[in-house]
C-alpha positions as CSV (number, residue, x, y, z in Angstrom):
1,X,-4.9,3.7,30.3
2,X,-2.7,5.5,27.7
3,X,-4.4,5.7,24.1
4,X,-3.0,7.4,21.6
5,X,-4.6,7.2,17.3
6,X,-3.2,7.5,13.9
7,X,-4.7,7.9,10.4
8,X,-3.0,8.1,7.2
9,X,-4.6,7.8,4.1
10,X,-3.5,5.4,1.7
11,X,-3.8,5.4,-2.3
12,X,-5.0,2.0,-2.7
13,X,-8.2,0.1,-2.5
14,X,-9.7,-0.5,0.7
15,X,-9.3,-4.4,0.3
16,X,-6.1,-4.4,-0.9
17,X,-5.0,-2.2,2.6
18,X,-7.2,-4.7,4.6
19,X,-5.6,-7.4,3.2
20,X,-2.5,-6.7,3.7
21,X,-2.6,-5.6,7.3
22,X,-3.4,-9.1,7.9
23,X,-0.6,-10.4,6.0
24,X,2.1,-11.4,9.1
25,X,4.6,-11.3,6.3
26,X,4.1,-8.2,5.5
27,X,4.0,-7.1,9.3
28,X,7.4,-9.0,10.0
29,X,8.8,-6.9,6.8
30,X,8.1,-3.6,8.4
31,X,9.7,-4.7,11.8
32,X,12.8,-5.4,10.6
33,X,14.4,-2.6,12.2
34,X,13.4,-4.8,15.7
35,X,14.8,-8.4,14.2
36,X,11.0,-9.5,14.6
37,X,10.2,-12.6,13.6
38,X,7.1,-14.5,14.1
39,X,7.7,-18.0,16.7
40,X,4.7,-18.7,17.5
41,X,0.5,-19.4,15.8
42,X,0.3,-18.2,12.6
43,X,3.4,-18.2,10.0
44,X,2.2,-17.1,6.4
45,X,-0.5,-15.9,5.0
46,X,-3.7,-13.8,6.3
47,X,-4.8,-13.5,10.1
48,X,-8.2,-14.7,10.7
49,X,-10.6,-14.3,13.5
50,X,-9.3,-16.0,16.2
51,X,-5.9,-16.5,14.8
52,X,-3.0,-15.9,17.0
53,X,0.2,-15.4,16.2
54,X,3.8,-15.0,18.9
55,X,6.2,-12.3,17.7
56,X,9.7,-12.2,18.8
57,X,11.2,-8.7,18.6
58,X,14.7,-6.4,19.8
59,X,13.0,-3.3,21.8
60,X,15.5,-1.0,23.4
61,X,18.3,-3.5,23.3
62,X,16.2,-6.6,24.7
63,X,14.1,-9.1,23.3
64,X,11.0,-9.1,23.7
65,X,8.1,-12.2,22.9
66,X,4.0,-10.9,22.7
67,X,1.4,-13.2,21.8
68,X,-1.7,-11.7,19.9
69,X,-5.4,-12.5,19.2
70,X,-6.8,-10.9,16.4
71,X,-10.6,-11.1,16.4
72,X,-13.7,-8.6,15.6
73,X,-12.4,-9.2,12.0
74,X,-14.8,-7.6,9.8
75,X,-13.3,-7.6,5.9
76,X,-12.6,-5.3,4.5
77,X,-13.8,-2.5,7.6
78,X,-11.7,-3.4,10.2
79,X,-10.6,-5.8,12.8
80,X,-8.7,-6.0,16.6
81,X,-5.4,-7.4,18.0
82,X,-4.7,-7.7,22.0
83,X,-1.9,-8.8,24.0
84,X,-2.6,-12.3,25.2
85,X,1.2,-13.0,26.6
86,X,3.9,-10.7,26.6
87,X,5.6,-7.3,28.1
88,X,2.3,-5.1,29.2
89,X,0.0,-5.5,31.1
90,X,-2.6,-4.7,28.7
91,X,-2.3,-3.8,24.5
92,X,-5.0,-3.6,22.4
93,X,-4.8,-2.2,18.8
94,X,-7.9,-1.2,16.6
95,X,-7.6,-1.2,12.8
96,X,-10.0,0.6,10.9
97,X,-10.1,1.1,7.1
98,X,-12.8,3.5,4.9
99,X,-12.6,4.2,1.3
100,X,-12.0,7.6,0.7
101,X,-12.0,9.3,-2.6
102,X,-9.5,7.3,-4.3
103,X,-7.8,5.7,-0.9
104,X,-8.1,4.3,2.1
105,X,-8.2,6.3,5.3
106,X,-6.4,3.8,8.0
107,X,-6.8,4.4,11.6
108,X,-5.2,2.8,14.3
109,X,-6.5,3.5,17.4
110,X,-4.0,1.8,20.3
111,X,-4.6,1.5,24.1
112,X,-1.7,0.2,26.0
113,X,-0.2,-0.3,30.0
114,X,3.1,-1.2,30.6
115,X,3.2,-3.4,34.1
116,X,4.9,-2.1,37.9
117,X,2.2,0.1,38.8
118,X,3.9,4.0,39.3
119,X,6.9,2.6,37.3
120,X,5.4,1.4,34.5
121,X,3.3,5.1,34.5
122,X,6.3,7.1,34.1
123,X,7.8,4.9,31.2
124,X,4.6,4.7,29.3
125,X,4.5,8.8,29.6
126,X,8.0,9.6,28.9
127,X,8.8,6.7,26.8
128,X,6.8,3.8,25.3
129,X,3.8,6.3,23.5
130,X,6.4,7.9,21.7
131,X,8.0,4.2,20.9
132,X,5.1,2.6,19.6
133,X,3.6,5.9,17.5
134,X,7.1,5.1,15.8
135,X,6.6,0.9,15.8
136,X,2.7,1.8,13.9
137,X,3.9,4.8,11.6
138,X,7.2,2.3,10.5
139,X,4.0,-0.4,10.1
140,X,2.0,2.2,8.1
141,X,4.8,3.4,6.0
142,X,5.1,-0.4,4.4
143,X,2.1,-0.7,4.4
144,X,1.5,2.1,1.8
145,X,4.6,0.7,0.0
146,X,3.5,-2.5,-0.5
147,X,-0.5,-1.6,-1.2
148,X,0.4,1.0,-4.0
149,X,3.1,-1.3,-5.9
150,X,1.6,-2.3,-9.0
C-alpha cells in the first residue's frame, strides 16, 4: 500500500496543535481550496474517539464524499482517522504531536489505496501521493496559522 509521512514543526504548544487538529472547523477552513464542507457526524467543535464525521469535497473537478473514524485518540500525543465510506479502497492517517524545544514537531504519517486494482496503482503513483502531500501540507499550513495567532 502507498505510504508516504510529513513533519513540520510548529511554534506552539503541543496542546494547543492537538487541539486544533481535532477542530473540524478548523479542518473545513484549510480545505477551502476543495469547497469541503462537512455533511455528515460531527459539525463543530473537537473530534473524539469514536467520532465520525462525512466530508464533502471538489477533487480534480468532481465531488467527492469520505466518511472518517477517528479513534486511538490519545490527548495531547496523538490520534488516527480511516476511511469508513468513500473514494479508496483504504485511507488511514496517523497524527503525532511531540513538544520540541519551544514547538511542536507534527507528523502525519498516511497510508492510502485508491480502488480498480492495476488502475488504481498507476493513479496512486503518478497522481494521488503527490495530491494528498499537497491536501496535508495546505492542512498543516493552517494549522500553524491558526496555533501561533495570539
Amino acid at each position: 500500500m502507498p505510504a508516504f509521512a510529513l513533519e513540520r514543526l510548529i511554534p506552539a504548544p503541543v496542546e494547543r496543535v492537538f487541539a486544533l487538529s481535532l477542530d473540524v472547523a478548523v479542518h473545513v477552513e484549510s480545505m477551502t481550496a476543495h469547497d469541503e464542507r462537512i455533511v455528515g457526524g460531527v459539525g463543530s467543535g473537537l473530534m473524539r474517539e469514536g467520532d465520525t464525521v462525512t466530508w464533502d469535497a471538489r477533487h480534480f473537478g468532481v465531488r467527492f464524499r469520505m466518511t472518517s473514524l477517528v479513534f486511538d485518540v490519545d490527548p495531547p500525543h496523538g490520534f488516527s482517522d480511516r476511511q469508513l465510506r468513500g473514494p479508496f479502497a483504504e485511507f488511514r492517517h496517523r497524527h503525532t504531536f511531540t513538544p520540541s524545544g519551544d514547538g511542536t514537531l507534527l507528523r502525519d504519517e498516511i497510508e492510502f489505496r485508491s480502488p480498480f486494482g492495476l488502475l488504481g496503482r498507476i493513479v496512486d503513483a503518478l497522481v494521488m501521493r503527490r495530491h494528498l502531500i499537497r491536501l496535508i501540507e495546505q492542512r498543516n499550513d493552517t494549522l500553524e496559522r491558526r496555533s501561533t495567532r495570539p
